[in-house]
N, C-alpha and C positions, 0 to 999 in steps of 0.2 A: 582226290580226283586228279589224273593225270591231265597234265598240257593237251589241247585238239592238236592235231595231225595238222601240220603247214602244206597241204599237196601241190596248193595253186598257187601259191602267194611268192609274188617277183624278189628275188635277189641276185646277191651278188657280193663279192669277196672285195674287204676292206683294204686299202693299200697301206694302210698305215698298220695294222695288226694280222694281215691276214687272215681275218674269220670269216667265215660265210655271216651275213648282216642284210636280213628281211629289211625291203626298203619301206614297208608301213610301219618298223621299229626308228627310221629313224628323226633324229632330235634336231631341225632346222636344217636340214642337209647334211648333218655329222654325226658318223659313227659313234651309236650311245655309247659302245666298248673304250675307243681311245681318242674321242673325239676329232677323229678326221675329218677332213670333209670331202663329199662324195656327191657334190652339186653334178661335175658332168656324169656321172648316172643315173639322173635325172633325167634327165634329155633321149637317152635311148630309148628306144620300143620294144617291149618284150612280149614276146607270142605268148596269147592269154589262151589257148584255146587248146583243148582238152587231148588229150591222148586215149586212142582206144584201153589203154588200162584203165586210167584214172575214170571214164565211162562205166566198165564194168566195176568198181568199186561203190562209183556212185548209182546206179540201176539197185548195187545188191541191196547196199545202205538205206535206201529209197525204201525198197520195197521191206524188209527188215524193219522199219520204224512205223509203217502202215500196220504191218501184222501185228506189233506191238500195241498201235495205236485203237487199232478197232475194239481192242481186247480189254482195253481201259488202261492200261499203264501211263502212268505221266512220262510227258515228253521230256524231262529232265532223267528219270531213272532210264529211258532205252538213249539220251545220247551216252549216259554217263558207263552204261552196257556196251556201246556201240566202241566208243572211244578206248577203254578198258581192254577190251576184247583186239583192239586194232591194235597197240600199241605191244598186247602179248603175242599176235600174230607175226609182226613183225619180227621177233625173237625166234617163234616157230613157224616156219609158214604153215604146218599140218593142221594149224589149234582149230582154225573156223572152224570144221567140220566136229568138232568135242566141245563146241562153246556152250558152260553149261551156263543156266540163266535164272533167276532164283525173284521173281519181281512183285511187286504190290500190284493188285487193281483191288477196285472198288468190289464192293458187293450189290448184288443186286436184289431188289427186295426179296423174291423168292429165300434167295443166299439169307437175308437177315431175320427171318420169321422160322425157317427149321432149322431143328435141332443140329448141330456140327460136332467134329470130333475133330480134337484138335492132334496137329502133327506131330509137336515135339513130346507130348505127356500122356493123349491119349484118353484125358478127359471130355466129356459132353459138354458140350454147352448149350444155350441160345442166342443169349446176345452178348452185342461186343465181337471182341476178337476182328482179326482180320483176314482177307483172302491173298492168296501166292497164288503165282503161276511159276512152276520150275519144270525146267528138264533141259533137251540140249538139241540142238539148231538141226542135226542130222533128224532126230525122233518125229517120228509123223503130228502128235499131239501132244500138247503139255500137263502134267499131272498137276491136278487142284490141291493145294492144301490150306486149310484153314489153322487158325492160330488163336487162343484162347489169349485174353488180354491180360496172364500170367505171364504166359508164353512168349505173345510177341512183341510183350511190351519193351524190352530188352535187345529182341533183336533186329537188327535193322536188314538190309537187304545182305545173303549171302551166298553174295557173288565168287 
């Protein structure tokens, strides 16, 4: 799992090493890197408050972990989606729109009483096994695939 995205979080560049150094990284007032110390940046005030970008980031994110959520995903697999996704974005800004997504949610009883066919083999089952939700963030609706406990017992989310 990659590092979360630092968007909001106050810093500012060490005089003694010149790194940029998150001031909720640091260790009694000194730079964890070279142990400076950077007490009078303490004392300044730094604008907390949000940028129209970092708004639409958070609104998309927002609403992206809702549709996730309704749907049954745990909220560990869609930040760990969310996160993933953001940090490849940043590499390419085009990827959002190709985000493919590959996730667990639960079954619902209906889901665990009939028959299924599983994705990767193609065999029948009844019980066991687990449900997916894949496909990609452009796509109107996400394709269901179930997984026989051969199957997905191996595999884990692929993302």
């Amino acid at each position: 799992m990659t590092a979360p995205f630092r968007m909001h979080t106050a810093k500012t560049t060490c005089p003694g090493c010149n790194e940029q150094v998150y001031l909720d990284e640091l260790v009694r007032g000194r730079c964890p890197l070279c142990g400076c110390s950077l007490e009078e940046f303490e004392d300044e005030d730094f604008d907390e408050s949000y940028e129209r970008q970092d708004l639409t980031w958070l609104v998309f994110n927002y609403f992206l972990y809702k549709k996730f959520d309704e749907m049954g995903v745990s909220p560990l697999q869609v930040m760990q989606f969310l996160t993933e996704n953001e940090s490849k974005c940043e590499m390419n800004g085009e990827r959002w729109g190709k985000a493919h997504f590959d996730l667990i949610v639960p079954m619902s009883r209906v889901d665990r009483i009939r028959p299924k066919q599983c994705g990767s083999c193609g065999k029948w089952f009844l019980r066991g096994g687990r449900k997916r939700i894949a496909g990609n963030l452009a796509g109107i609706r996400p394709e269901t695939v179930y997984d026989c406990d051969r199957c997905g017992a191996g595999n884990g989310n692929k993302e």
